[in-house]
C-alpha positions as CSV (number, residue, x, y, z in Angstrom):
1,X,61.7,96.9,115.5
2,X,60.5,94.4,117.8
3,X,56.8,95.0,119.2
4,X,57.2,95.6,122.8
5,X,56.7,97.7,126.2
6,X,59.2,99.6,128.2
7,X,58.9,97.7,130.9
8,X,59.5,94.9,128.7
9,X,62.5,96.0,126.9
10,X,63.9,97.1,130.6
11,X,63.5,93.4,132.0
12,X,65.5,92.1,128.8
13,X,68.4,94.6,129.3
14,X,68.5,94.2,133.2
15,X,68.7,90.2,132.4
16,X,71.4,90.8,129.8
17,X,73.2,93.6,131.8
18,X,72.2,91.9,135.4
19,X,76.1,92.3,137.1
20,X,76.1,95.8,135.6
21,X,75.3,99.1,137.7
22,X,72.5,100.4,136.4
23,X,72.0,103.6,139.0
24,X,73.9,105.6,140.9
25,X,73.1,107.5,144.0
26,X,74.5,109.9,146.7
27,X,73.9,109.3,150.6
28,X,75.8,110.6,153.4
29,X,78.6,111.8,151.0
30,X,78.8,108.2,149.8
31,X,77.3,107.0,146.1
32,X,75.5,104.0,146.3
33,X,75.1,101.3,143.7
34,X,71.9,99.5,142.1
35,X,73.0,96.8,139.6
36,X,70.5,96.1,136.8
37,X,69.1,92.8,138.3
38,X,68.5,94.3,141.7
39,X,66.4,97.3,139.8
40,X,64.5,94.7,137.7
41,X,63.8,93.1,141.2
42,X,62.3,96.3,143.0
43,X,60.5,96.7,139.8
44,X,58.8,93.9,139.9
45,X,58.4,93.8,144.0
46,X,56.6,97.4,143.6
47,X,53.9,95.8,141.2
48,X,53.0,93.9,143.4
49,X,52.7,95.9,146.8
50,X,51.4,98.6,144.2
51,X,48.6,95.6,142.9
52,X,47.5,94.8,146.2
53,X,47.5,98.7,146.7
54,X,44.6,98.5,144.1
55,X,46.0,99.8,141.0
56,X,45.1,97.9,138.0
57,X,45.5,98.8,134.4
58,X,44.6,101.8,132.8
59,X,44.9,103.7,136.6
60,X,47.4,107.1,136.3
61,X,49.6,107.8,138.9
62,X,51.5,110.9,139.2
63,X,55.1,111.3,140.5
64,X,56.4,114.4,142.4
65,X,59.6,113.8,143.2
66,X,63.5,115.4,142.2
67,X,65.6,112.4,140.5
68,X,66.7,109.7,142.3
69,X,65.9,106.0,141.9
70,X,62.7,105.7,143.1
71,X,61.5,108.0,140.1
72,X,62.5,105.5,138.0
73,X,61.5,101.9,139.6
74,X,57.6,103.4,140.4
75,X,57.6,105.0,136.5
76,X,58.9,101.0,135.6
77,X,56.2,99.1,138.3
78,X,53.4,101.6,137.0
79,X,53.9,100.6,133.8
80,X,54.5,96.6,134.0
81,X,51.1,96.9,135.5
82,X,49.8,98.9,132.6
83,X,49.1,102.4,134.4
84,X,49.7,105.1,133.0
85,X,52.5,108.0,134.7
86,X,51.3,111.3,135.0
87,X,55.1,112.8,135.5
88,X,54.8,116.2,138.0
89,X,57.2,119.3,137.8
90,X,58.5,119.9,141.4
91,X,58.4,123.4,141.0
92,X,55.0,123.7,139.4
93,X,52.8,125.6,142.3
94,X,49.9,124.1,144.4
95,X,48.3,125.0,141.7
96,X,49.4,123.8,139.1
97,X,50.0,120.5,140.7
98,X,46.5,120.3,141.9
99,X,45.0,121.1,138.5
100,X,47.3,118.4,136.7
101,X,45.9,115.8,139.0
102,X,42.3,116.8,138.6
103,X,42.5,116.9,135.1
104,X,44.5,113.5,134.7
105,X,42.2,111.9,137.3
106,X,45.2,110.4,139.1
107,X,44.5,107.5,141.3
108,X,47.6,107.8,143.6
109,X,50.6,109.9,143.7
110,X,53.9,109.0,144.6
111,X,55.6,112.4,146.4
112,X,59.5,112.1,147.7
113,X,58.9,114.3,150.8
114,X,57.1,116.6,153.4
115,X,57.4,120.1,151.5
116,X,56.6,118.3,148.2
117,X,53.1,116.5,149.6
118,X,52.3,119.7,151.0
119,X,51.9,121.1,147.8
120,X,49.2,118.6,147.7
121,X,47.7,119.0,150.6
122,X,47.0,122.4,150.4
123,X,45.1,121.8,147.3
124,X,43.2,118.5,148.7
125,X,39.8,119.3,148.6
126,X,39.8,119.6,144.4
127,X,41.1,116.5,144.0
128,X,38.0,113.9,143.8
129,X,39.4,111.0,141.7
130,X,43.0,110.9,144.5
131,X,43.0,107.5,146.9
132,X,46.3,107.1,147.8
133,X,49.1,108.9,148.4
134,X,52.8,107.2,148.7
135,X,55.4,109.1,150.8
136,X,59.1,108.3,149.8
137,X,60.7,109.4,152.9
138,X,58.9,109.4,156.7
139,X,57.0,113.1,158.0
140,X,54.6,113.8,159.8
141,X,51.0,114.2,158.2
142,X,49.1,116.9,160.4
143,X,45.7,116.6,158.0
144,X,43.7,113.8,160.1
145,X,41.8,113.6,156.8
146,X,44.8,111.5,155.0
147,X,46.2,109.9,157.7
148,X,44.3,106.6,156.6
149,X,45.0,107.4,153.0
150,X,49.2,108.0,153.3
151,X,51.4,105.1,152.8
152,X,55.4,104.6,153.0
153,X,57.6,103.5,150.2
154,X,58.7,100.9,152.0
155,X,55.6,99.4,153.0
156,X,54.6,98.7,149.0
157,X,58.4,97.0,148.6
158,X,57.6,95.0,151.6
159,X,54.6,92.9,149.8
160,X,56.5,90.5,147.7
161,X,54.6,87.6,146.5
162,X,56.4,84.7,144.0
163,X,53.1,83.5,143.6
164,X,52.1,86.8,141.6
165,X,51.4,87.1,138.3
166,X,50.5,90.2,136.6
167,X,47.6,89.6,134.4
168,X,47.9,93.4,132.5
169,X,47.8,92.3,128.9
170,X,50.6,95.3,127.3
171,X,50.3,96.6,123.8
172,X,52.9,98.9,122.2
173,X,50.0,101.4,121.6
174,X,48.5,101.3,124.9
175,X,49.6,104.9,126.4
176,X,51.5,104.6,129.2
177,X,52.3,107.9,130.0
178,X,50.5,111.8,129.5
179,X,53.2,114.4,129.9
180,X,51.9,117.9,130.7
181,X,53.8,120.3,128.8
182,X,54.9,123.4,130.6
183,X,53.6,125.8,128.8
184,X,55.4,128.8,127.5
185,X,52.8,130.5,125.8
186,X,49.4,129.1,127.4
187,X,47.8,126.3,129.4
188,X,49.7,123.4,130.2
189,X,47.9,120.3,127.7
190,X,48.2,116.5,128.6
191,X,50.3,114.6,126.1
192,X,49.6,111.0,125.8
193,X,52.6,109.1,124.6
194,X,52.5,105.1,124.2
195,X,55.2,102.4,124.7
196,X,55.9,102.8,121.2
197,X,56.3,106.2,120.8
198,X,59.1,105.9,123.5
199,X,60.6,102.9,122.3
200,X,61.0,103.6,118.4
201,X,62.8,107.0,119.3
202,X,65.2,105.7,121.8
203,X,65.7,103.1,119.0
204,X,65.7,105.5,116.8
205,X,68.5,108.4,118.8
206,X,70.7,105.1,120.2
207,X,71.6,104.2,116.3
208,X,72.9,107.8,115.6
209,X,74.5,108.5,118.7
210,X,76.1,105.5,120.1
211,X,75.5,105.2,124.0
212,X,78.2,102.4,125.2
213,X,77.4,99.9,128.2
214,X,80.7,101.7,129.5
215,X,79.0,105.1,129.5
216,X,78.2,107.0,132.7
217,X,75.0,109.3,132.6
218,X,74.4,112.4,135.0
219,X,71.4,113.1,135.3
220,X,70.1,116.6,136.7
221,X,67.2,118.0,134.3
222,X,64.0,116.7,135.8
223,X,62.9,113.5,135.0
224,X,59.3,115.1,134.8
225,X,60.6,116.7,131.4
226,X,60.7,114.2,128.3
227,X,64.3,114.7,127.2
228,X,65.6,113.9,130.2
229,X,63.4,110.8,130.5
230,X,64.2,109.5,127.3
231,X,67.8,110.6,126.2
232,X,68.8,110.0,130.4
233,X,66.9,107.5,131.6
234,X,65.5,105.5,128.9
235,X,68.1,105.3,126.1
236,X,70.7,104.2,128.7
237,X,68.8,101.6,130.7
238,X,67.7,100.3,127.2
239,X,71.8,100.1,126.3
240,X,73.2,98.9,129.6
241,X,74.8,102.1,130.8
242,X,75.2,103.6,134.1
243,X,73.0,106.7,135.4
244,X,74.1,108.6,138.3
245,X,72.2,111.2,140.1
246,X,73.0,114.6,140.7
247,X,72.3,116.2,144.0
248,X,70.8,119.5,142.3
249,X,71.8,121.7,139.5
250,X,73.1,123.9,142.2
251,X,75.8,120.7,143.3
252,X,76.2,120.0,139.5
253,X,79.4,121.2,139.3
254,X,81.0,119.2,142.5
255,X,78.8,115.9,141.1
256,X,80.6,116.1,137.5
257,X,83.9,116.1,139.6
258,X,82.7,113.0,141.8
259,X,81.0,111.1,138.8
260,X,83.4,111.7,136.0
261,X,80.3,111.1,133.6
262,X,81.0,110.7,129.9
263,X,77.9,111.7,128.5
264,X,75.8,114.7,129.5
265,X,72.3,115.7,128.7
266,X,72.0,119.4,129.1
267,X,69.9,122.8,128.5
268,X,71.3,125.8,126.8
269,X,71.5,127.5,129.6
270,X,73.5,125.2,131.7
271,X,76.5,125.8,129.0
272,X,75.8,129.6,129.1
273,X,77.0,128.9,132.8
274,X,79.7,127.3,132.2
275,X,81.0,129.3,129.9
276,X,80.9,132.5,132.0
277,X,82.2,130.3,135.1
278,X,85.3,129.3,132.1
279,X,85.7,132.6,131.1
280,X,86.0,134.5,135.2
281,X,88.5,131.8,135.8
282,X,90.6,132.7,133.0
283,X,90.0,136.8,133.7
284,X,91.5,136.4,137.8
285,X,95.3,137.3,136.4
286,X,96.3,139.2,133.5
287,X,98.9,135.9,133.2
288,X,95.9,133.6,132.8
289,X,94.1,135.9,130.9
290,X,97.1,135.8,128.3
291,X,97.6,132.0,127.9
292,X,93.7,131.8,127.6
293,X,93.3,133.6,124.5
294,X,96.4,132.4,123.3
295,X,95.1,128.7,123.7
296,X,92.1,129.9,121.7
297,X,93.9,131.3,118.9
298,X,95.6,128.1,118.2
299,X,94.8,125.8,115.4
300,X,93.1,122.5,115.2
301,X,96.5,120.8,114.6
302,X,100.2,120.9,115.4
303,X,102.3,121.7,118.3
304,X,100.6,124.8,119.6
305,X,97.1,123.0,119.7
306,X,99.2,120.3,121.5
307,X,100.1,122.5,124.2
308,X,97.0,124.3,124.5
309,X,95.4,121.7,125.2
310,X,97.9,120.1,127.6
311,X,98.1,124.0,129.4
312,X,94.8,125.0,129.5
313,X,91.9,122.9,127.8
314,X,92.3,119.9,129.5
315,X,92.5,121.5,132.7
316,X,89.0,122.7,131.9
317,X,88.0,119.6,131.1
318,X,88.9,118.1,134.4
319,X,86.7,120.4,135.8
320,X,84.2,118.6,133.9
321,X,85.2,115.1,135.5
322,X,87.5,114.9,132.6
323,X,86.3,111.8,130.7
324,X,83.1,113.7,128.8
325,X,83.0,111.7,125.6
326,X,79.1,113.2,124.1
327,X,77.4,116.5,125.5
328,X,73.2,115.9,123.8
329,X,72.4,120.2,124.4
330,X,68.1,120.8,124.0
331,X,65.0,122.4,124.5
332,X,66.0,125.4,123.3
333,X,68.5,127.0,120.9
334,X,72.2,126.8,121.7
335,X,73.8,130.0,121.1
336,X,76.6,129.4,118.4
337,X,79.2,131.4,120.0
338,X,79.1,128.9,123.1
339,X,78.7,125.9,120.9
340,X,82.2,127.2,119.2
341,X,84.1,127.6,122.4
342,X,83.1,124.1,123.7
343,X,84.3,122.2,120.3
344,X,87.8,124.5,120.5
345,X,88.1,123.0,123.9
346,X,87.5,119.6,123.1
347,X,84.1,118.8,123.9
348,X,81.4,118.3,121.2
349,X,78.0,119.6,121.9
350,X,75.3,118.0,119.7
351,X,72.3,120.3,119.4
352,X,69.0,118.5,118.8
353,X,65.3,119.7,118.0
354,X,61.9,118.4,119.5
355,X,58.9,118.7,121.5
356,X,56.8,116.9,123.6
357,X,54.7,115.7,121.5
358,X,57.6,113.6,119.7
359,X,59.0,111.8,122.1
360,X,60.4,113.9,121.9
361,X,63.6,113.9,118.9
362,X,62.9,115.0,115.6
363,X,66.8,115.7,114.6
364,X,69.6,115.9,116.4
365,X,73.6,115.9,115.1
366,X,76.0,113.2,114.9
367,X,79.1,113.1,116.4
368,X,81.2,112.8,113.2
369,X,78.2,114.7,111.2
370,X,77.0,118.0,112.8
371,X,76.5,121.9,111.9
372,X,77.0,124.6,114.2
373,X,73.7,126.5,114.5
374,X,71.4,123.7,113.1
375,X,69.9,121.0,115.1
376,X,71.1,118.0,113.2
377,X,69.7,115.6,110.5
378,X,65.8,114.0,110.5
379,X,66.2,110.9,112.9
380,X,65.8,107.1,111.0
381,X,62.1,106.5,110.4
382,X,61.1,110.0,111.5
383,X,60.1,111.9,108.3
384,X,59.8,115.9,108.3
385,X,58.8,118.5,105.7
386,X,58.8,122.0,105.4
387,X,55.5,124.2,105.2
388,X,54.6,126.7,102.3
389,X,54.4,129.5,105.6
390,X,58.3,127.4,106.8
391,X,56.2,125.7,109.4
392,X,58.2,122.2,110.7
393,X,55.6,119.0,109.8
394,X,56.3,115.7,111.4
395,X,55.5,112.0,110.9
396,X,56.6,108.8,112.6
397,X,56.3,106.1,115.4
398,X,57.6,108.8,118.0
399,X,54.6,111.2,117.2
400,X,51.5,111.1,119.6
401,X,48.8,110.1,120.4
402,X,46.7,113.1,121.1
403,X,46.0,115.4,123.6
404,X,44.2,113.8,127.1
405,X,40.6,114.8,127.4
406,X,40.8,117.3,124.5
407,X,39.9,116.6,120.8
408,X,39.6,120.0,119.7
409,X,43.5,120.6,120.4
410,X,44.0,117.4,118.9
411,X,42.4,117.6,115.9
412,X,44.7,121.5,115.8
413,X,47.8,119.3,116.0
414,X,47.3,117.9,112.7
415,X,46.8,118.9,109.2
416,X,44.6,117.3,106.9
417,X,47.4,115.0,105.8
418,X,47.9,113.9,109.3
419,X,50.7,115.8,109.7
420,X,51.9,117.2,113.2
421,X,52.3,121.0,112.9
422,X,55.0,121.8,115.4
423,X,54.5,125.5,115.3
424,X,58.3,125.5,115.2
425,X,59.8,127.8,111.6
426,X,62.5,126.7,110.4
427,X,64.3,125.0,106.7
428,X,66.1,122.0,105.8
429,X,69.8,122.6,103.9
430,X,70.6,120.5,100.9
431,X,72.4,118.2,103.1
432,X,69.6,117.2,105.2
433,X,70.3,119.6,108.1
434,X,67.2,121.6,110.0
435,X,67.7,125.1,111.3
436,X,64.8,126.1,113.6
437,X,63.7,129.8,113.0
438,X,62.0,130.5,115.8
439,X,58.6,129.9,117.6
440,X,55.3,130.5,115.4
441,X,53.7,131.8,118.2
442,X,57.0,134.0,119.9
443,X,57.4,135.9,117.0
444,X,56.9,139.2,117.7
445,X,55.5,141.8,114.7
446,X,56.0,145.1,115.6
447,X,53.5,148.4,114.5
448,X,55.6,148.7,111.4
449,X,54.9,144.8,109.9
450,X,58.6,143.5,110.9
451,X,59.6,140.0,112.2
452,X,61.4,140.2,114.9
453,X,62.9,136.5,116.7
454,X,62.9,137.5,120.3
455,X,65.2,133.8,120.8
456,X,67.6,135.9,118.5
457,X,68.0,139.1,120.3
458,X,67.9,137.3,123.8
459,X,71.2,135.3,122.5
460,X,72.8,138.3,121.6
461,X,72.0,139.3,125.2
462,X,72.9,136.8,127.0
463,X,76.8,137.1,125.5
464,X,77.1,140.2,127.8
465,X,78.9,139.1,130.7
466,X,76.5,141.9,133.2
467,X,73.2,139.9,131.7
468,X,71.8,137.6,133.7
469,X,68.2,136.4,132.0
470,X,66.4,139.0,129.4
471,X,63.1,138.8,127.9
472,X,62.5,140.9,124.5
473,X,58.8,142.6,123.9
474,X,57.9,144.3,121.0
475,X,54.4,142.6,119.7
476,X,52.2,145.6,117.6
477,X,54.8,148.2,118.9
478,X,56.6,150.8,117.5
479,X,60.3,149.3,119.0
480,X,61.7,146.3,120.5
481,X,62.4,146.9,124.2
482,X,63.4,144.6,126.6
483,X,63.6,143.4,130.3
484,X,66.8,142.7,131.3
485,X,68.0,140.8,135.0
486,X,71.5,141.8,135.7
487,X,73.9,139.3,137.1
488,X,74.3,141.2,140.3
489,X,77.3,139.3,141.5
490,X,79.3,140.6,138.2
491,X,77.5,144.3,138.3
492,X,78.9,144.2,142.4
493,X,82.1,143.3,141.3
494,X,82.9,146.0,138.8
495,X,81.4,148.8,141.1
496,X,84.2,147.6,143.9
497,X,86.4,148.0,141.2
498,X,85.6,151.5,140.1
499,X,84.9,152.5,143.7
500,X,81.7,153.3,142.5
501,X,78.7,153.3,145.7
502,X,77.2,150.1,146.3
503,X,73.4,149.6,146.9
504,X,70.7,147.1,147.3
505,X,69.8,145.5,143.7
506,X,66.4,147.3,144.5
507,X,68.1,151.0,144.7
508,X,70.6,149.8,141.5
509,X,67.6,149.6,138.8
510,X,67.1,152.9,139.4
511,X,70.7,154.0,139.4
512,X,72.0,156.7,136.5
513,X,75.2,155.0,136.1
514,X,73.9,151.6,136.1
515,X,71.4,152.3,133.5
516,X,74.2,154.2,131.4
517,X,77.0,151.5,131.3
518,X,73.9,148.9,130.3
519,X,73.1,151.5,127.7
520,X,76.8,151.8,126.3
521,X,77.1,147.9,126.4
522,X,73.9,148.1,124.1
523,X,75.1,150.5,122.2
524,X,78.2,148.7,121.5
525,X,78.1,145.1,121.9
526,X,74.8,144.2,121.1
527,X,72.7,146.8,118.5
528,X,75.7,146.8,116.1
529,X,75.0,142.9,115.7
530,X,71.4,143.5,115.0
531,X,69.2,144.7,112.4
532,X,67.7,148.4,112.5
533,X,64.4,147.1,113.2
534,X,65.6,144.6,115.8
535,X,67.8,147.1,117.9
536,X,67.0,147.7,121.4
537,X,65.5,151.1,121.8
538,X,64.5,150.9,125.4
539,X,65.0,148.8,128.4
540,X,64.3,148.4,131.9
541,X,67.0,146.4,134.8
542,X,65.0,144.2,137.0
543,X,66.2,143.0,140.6
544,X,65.9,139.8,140.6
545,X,66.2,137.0,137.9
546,X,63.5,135.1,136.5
547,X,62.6,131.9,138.4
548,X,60.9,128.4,138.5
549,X,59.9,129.1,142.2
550,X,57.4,132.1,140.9
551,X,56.9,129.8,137.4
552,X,58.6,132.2,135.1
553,X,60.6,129.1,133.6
554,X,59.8,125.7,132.3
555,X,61.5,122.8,133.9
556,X,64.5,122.9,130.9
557,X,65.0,126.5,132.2
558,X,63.1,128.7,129.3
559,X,61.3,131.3,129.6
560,X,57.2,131.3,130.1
561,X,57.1,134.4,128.3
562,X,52.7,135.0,129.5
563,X,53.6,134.6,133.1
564,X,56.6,137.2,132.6
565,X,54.7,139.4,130.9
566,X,52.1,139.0,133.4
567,X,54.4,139.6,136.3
568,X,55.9,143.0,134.7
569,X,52.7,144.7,133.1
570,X,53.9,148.0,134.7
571,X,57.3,147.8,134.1
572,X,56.3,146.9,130.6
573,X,53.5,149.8,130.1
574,X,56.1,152.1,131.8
575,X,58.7,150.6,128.9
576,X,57.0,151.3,126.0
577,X,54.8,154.7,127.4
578,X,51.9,153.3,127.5
């Protein structure tokens, strides 16, 4: 591979894909195009309002904002300047914001509007190493003490200068960006990832799964999260593709209808919606019902699959925009089941596997070579072995750099081989697939010395059409038990139908018959697929799912499992009799 820097490689495909759109974005009901040579333009005009701004090389700057363009062109102008991006999860608290700029001794922070910088503000007086603040859209600042220190978007893009040259020497080693990983079972830690890390696994995913200049991205995880940034944003600007931006995840299914994308980067989660979403649809007639499970039952060949898919999957599809070509599912396991029922209706999901501190892909399917329940083959120049205790080792140019302002973590990463310990379990088959296990550090060992996966019995859970979310606990205990969030739209529905008496989600935890049809659904949809010493043996209905807002999920949607437990040490003690 070449030697170069993002911002480097992004110039080169914006001056070979210049005509091309490279971004996509929705105003007023209207999308809006940015070709690739007016992107590489902005780029360059906001290094140099953001140079005469005072940042130099080796400066961080945080961005707080959702997706849209602007994430993108600052995370491009930071770099050609040689800062370093310190990316911000919008729905991280005060907080948690606040302490992620301390720590990364941010220099300015870009923020996309008024609710977002007042997560700042509220936290203003712990942040000593913070100049500047840039505002994507107008509001009004009511702290006099940042009135002099606030500055508009547009004011930096208004500060073009053809004399300007940028005097940042790059290197491919030079980090140019320290993720903060979300933390599902402690502190958040800064990852610092170079040019090259970035580069040589985009590289790397792009020669395995082909991404066309005629593909069409949507992009709703956050940005802020590294599989988005890399498998949506940087893979496709690197190939010449188009990325358009979804409104929310809560407007995801209108934008897929507007967009038409044909390549998705997605969550687990996401497709456990869409699946129940598929499957109500199909339940609102005993007719549709019918032709829906007769569609499924039909082969992979022949006239029936013809008609299936004429009568009912592509109707599905089209729901989808219709012109999906590659679905990428991560950051957590995909539940096999789902995986299954998206292939029968002609869309392939390609599970892949790996962490922050990758890149983040370790493995990931093909789309003419994949396995059902495993995350793929070991991507080119990525090398991966297999622990005496199962734990996954890594090695490669995606691999990074170390943790920011911690060397005792960093030196923990890393065996005495120099191999990164993932803290993932999990085998490679004789034909080169991994399987993850679980989580080292999820795995819960009850009073009795058993293993129990708590991702495994959650999956089992989550194939009941009245479960919502559920967390399994179990750690030096007697039994597994587990917290389960209902899906209180579905658990309204069938008391209508069963003229049962309706009450507040509140009152309903509580209920008798509540508790006994979750109990016979445990009893006979879930237990029987479990071992003995994985079986549910006690439970408790919560009213309300789990959340980003109170920081019970990561940004890719799973679960924080310490802030959960936190949140429901009664309701836990209570569980277990303790």
């Amino acid at each position: 591979m070449i030697a170069k820097t993002i911002p480097e490689a992004f110039l080169e495909s914006a001056k070979k894909f210049a005509r091309k759109t490279a971004l996509l974005y929705k105003r007023d009901n209207v999308y809006f195009p940015i070709t690739y040579s007016q992107m590489a333009e902005k780029v360059k005009t906001l290094a140099v309002g953001m140079s005469k701004f005072g940042a130099q090389k080796g400066d961080r700057v945080a961005i707080l904002s959702e997706n849209r363009p602007e994430w993108a062109i600052a995370d491009l102008a930071t770099m050609l300047l040689g800062g370093i991006v310190i990316p911000l999860h919008t729905t991280f608290s005060p907080q948690a914001i606040s302490k992620i700029i301390e720590h990364s001794q941010a220099k300015i922070v870009i923020v996309a509007n008024n609710n977002l910088l007042n997560k700042i503000l509220l936290s203003q007086n712990n942040l000593p190493y913070l100049e500047k603040i840039v505002l994507l859209e107008r509001a009004a600042v009511e702290v006099e003490a940042w009135q002099d220190r606030i500055f508009y978007w547009e004011w930096l893009l208004a500060h073009n200068d053809s004399n300007f040259h940028n005097n940042a020497l790059l290197r491919p080693d030079d980090v140019c960006s320290i993720v903060y990983t979300s933390g599902t079972t402690g502190e958040p830690k800064g990852v610092m990832l170079t040019h090259n890390n970035f580069l040589s696994n985009s590289q790397a995913v792009t020669e395995i799964v082909a991404v066309k200049p005629s593909d069409i991205f949507l992009s709703f995880l956050p940005l802020s999260h590294v599989l988005e940034r890399l498998a949506g944003y940087y893979a496709p600007l690197l190939s010449g593709a188009t990325i358009a931006y979804a409104e929310s995840i809560k407007q995801l299914s209108a934008n897929l209808k507007e967009i038409k994308p044909t390549f998705l980067i997605s969550v687990p989660r996401i497709f456990e919606k869409m699946y129940e979403t598929i499957w109500e649809k199909a339940k609102t007639s005993e007719l549709k019902k019918k032709i829906f499970l007769w569609a499924l039952r039909q082969g992979k060949k022949g006239i029936g699959h013809y008609l299936a898919d004429q009568l009912v999957f592509k109707k599905i599809r089209k729901q989808l925009g219709g012109r999906l070509r590659l679905i990428v599912s991560g950051g957590a396991a995909l539940n096999e089941k789902i995986a299954r029922f998206f292939l029968k209706i002609g869309l392939t999901v390609l599970e892949g596997y790996g962490l922050t501190e990758t890149s983040p892909v370790v493995a990931v399917n093909r789309e003419k070579d994949f396995k059902i329940g495993a995350v793929g083959k070991i991507v080119p120049r990525v090398e991966v072995k297999i622990s005496s205790d199962k734990e996954i080792l890594v090695k490669g140019p995606n691999v990074f750099k170390g943790y920011y302002k911690n060397q005792e973590e960093t030196q923990l990463a890393f065996n005495e081989n120099g191999w990164l310990k993932t803290g993932d379990l999990g085998f490679l088959d004789k034909d080169g697939f991994l399987t993850i296990i679980g989580r080292r550090k999820e795995m819960l060992v009850t009073s009795g010395g058993k293993n129990v996966w708590p991702e495994a019995v959650e999956s089992e859970l989550s194939k009941d059409r009245f479960i919502a979310s559920s967390i399994v606990l179990g750690n030096n205990r007697k039994f597994i038990g587990a917290l389960i969030a209902p899906d209180w739209q579905k658990v309204e529905q069938f008391f209508k139908e069963n003229n049962w008496p309706l009450q507040s989600p509140e009152q309903l935890v509580n209920s008798k018959m509540l508790i006994d049809l979750f109990q016979q659904r445990l009893d006979e949809k879930v237990n029987p697929n479990l071992s003995e010493y994985e079986k549910i043996r006690a439970f408790k209905l919560l009213p309300r799912d789990f959340s980003q807002e109170q920081g019970e999920l990561t940004p890719t949607l799973k679960l924080r499992r310490h802030v959960i437990e936190q949140h429901y040490r009664l309701e836990i003690a209570d569980l277990f009799g303790e």
